[in-house]
Structure formats: structure tokens, C-alpha cells
DSSP file (Angstrom, degrees, kcal/mol; ACC not computed):
  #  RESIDUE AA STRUCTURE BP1 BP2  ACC     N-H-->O    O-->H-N    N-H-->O    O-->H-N    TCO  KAPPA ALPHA  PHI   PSI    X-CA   Y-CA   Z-CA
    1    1 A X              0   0    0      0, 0.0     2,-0.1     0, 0.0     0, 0.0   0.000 360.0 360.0 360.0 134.8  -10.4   -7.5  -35.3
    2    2 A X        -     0   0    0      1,-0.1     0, 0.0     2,-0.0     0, 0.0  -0.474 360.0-167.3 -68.7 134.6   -8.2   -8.1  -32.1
    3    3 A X        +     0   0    0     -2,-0.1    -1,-0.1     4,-0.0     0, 0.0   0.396  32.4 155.4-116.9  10.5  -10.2   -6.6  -29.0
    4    4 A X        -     0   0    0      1,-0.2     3,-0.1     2,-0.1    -2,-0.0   0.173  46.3-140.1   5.3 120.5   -6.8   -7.0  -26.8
    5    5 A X  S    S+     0   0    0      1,-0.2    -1,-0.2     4,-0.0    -2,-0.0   0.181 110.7  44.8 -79.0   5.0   -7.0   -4.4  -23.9
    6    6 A X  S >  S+     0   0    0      5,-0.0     3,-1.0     4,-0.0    -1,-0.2   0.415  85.2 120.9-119.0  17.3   -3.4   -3.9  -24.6
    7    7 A X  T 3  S+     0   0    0      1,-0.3    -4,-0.0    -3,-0.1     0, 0.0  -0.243  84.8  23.4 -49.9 165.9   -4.0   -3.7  -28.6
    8    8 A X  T 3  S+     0   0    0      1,-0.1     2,-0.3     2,-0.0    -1,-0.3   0.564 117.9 104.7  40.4  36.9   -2.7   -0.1  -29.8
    9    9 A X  S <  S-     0   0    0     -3,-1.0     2,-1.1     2,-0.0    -1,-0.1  -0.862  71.3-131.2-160.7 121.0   -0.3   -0.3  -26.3
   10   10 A X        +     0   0    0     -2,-0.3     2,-0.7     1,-0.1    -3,-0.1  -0.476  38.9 168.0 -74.0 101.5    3.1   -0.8  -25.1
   11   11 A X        -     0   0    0     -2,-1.1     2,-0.3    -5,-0.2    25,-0.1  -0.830  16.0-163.5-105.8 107.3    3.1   -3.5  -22.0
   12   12 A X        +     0   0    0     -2,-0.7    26,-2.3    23,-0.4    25,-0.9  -0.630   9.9 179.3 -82.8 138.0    5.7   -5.0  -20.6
   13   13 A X  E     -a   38   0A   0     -2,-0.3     2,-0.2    24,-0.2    26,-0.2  -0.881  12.1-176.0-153.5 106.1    5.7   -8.1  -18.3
   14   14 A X  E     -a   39   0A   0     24,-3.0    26,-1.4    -2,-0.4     2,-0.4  -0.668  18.6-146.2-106.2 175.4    9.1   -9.6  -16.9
   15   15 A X  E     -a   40   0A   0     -2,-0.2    26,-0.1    24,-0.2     3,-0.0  -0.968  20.9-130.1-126.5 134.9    9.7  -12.7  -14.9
   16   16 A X        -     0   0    0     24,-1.6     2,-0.4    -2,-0.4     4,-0.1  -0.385  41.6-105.7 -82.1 161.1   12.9  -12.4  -12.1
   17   17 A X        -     0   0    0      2,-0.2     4,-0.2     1,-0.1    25,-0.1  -0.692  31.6-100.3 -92.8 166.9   14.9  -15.5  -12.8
   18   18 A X  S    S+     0   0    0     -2,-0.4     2,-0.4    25,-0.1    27,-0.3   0.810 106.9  54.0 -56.4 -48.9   14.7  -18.3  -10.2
   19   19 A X  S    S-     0   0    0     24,-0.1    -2,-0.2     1,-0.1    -1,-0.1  -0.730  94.9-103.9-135.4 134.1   18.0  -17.4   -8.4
   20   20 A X        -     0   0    0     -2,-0.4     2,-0.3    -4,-0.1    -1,-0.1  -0.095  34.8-146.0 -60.4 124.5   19.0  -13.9   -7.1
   21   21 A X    >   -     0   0    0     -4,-0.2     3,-0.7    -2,-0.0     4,-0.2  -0.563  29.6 -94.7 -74.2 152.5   21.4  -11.6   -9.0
   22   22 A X  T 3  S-     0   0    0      1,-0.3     2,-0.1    -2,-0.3     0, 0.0  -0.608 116.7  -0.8 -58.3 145.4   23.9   -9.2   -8.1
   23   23 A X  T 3> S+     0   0    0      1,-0.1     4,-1.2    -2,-0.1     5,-0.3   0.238  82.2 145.9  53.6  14.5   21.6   -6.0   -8.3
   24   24 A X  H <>  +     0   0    0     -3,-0.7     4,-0.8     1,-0.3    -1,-0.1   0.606  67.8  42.5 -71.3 -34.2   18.9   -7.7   -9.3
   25   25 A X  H  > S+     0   0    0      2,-0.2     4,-1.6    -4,-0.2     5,-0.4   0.738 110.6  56.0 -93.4 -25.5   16.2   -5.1   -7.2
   26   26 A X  H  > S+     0   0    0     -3,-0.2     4,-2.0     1,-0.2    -2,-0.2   0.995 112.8  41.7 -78.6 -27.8   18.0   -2.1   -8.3
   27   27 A X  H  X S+     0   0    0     -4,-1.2     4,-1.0     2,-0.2     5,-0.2   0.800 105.3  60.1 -52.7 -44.7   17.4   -3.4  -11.8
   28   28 A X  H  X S+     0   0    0     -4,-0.8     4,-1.8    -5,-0.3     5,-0.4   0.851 106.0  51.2 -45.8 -50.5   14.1   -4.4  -11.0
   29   29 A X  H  X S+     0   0    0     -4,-1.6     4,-2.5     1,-0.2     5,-0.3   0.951 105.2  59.5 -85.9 -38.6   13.5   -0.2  -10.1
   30   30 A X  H  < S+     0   0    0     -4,-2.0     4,-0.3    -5,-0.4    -2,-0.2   0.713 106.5  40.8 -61.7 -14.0   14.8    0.7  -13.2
   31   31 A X  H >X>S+     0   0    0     -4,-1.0     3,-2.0     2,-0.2     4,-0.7   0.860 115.4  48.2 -72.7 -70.5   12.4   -1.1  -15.1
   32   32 A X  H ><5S+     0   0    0     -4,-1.8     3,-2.7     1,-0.3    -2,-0.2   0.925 111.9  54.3 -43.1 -52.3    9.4   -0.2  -12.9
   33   33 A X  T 3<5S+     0   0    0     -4,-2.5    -1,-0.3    -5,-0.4    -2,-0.2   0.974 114.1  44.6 -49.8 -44.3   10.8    3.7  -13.2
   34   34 A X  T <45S-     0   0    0     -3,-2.0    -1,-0.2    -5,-0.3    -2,-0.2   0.580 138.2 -74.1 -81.8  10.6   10.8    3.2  -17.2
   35   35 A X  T <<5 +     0   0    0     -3,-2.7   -23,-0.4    -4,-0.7    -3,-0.2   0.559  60.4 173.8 113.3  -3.5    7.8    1.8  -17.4
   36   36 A X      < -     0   0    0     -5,-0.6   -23,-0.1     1,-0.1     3,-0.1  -0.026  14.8-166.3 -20.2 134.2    7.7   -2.0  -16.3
   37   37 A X  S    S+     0   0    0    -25,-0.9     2,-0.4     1,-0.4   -24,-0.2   0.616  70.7   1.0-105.3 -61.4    3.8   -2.7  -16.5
   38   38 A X  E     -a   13   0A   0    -26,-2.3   -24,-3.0     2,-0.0     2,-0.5  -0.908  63.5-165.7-128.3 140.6    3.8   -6.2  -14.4
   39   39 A X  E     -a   14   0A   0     26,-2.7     2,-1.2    -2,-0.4   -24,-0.2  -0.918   9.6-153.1-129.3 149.3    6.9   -7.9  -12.7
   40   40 A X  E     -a   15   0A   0    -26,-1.4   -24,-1.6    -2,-0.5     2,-0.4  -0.647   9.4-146.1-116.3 101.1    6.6  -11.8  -11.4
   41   41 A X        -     0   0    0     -2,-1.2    28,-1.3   -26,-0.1     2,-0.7  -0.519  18.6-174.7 -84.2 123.4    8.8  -12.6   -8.6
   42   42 A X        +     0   0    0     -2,-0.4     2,-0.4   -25,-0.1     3,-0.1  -0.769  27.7 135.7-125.7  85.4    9.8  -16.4   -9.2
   43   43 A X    >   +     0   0    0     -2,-0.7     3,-4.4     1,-0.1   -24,-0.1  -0.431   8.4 156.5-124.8  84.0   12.0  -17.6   -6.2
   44   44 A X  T 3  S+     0   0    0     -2,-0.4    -1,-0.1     1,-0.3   -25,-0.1   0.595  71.8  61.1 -85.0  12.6   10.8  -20.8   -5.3
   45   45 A X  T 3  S+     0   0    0    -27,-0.3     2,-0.5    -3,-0.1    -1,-0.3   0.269  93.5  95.8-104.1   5.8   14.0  -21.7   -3.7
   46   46 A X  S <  S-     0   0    0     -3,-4.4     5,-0.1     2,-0.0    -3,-0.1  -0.697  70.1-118.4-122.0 170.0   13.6  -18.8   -1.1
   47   47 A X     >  -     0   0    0     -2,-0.5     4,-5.0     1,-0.1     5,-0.2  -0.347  30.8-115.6 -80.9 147.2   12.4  -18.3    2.5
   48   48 A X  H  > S+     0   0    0      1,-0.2     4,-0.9     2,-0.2    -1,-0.1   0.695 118.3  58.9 -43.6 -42.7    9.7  -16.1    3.0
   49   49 A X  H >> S+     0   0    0      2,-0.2     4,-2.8     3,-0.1     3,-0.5   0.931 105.0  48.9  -6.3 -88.7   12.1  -14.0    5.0
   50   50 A X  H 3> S+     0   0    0      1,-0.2     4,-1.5     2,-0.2    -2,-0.2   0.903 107.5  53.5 -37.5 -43.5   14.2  -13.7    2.0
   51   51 A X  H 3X S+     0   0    0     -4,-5.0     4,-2.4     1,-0.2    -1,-0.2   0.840 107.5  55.6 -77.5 -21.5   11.2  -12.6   -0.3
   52   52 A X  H <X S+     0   0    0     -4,-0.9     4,-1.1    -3,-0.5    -1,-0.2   0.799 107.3  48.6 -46.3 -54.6   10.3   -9.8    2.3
   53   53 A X  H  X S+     0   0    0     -4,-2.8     4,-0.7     1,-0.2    -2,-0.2   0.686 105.6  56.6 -81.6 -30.2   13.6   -8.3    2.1
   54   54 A X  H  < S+     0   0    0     -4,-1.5    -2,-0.2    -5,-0.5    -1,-0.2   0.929 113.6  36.4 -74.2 -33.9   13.7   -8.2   -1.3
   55   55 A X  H >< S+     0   0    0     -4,-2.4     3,-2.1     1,-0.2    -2,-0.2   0.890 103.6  65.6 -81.5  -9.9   10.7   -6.3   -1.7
   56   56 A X  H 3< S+     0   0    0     -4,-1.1    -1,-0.2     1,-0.3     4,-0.2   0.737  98.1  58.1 -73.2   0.9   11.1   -4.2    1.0
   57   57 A X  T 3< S+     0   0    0     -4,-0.7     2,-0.4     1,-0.1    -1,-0.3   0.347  97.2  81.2 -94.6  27.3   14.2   -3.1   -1.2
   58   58 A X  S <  S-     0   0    0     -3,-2.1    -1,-0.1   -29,-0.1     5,-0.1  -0.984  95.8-105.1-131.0 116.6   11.5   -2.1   -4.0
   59   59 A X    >>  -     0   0    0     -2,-0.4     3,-2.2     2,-0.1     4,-0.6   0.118  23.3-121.4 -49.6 118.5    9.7    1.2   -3.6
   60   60 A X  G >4 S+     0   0    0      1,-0.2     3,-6.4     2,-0.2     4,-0.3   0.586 104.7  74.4   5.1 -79.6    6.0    1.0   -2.3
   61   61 A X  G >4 S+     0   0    0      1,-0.4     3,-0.6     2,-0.1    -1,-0.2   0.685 101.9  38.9 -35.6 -43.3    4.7    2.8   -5.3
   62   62 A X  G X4 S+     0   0    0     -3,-2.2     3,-1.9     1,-0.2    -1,-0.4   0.494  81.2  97.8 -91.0  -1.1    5.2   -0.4   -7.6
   63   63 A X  G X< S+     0   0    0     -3,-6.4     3,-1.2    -4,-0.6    18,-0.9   0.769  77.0  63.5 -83.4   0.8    4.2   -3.3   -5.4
   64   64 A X  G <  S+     0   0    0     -3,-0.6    -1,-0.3    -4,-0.3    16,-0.1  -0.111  97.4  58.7 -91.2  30.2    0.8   -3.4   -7.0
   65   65 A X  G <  S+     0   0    0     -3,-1.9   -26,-2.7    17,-0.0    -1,-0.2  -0.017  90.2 106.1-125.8  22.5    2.6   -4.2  -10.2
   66   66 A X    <   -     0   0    0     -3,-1.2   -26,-0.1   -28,-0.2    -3,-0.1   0.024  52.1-164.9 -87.0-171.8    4.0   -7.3   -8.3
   67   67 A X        -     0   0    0     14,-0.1    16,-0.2   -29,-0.1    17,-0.1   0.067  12.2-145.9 176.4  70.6    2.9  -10.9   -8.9
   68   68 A X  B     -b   83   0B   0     14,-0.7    16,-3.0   -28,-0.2    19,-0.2   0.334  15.0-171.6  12.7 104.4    3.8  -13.6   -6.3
   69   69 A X  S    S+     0   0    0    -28,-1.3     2,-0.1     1,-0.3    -1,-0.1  -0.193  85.1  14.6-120.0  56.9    4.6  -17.5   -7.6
   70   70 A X  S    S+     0   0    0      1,-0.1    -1,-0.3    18,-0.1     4,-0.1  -0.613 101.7  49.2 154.1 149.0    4.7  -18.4   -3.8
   71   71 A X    >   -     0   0    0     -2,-0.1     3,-2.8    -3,-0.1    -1,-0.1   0.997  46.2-161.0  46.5  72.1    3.6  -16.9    0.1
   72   72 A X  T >> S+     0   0    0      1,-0.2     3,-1.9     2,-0.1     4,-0.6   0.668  80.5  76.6 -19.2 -39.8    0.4  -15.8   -0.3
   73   73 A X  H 3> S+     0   0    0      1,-0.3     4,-1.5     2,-0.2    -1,-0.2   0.688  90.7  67.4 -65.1 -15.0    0.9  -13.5    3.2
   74   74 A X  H <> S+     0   0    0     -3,-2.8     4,-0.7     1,-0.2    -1,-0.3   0.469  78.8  67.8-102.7  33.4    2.7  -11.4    0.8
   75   75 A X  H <4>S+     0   0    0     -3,-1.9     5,-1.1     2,-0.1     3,-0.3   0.902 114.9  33.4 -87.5 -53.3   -0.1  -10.2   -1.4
   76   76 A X  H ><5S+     0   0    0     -4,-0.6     3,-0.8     1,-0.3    -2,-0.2   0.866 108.9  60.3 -87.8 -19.4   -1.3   -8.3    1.6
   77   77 A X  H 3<5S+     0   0    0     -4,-1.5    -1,-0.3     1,-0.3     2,-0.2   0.975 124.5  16.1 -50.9 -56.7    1.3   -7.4    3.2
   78   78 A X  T 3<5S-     0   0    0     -4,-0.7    -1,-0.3    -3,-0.3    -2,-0.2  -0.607 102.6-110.9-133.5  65.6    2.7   -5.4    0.6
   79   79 A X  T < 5 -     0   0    0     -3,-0.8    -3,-0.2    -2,-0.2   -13,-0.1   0.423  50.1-177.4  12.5  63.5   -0.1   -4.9   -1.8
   80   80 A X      < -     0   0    0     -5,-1.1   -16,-0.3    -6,-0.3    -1,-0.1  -0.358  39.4-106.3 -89.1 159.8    1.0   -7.0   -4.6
   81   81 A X  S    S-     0   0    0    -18,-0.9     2,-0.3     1,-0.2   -14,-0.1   0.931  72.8-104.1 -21.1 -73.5   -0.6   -7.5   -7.9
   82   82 A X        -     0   0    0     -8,-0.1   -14,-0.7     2,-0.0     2,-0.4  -0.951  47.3 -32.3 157.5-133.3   -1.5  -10.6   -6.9
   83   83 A X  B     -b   68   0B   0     -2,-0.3     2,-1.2   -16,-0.2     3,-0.2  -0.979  23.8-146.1-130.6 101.7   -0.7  -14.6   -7.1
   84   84 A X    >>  -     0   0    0    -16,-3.0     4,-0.9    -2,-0.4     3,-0.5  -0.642  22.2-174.5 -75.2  88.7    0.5  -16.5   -9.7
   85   85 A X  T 34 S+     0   0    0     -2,-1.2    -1,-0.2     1,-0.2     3,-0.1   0.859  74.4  72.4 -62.6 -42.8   -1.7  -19.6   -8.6
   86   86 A X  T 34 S+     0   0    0      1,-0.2    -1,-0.2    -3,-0.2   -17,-0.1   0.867 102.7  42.4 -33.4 -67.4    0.1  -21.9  -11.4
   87   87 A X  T <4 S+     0   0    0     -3,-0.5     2,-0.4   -19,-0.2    -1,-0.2   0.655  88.4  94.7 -29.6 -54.6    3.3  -22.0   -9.3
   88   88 A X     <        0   0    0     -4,-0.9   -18,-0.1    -3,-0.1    -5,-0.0  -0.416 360.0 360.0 -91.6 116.9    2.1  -22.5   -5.9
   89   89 A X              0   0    0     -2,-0.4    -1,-0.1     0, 0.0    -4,-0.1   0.309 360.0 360.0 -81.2 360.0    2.2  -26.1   -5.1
């Protein structure tokens, strides 16, 4: 028998693509609003800056369903998930 803490449960976990989209955050809230479980923001080509402004354009309420592949400063800043350590060179 599978002892999965998501056995018998629907979880979702997406990954942004490496390069920004047109609407890409508002899509990003429409997940989280339907049910998004974990989202992984993977932009390793952008400035810290950049990654700042993109979350600030993602409501509070979800950034502890975030997950970082880069700038540690923003797990606390904006109470992410946490760190994808794999990623970070």
C-alpha cells in the first residue's frame, strides 16, 4: 500500500517557464484561485529586482505556496514556500 500524503488527493505543482509571458502572473492567480497547491518560480535569467515585481503582482495570500530556484532574500521577504536548492548555483 502507497502511504503518499497526497494518496486519495488532488495536488497540483506547476513550474513558470524560464522566460516571462504576456500575463503570465495573472495566470499564475488563476491557478492559485482554483486551487494551485505549489507554484516554482524558475527565472534564472532575471534580476532580483525583476523577481520582486513579479510577486509583488501575486496576492499575499499565496506566497507561502511559492518555491524560489534563485535569491534566497526572497523566502523571507515574502514568505515563500521555500527554496528550490537544486537550481541555485
Amino acid at each position: 500500500m502507497n502511504s503518499s500524503k497526497f494518496q486519495d488527493q488532488n495536488f497540483l505543482i506547476v513550474l513558470s517557464p524560464q522566460n516571462y509571458l504576456p500575463s503570465e502572473t495573472r495566470t499564475v492567480n488563476l491557478l492559485f484561485e482554483n486551487g494551485l497547491n505549489v507554484f516554482h518560480l524558475r527565472k534564472p535569467t532575471h534580476s532580483l529586482k525583476d523577481l520582486r515585481n513579479y510577486l509583488k503582482e501575486i496576492p499575499e495570500i499565496y506566497h507561502n505556496r511559492i518555491v524560489s530556484h534563485g535569491h534566497a532574500e526572497l523566502l523571507s521577504e515574502f514568505n515563500l514556500k521555500g527554496l528550490d536548492r537544486k537550481s541555485v548555483v
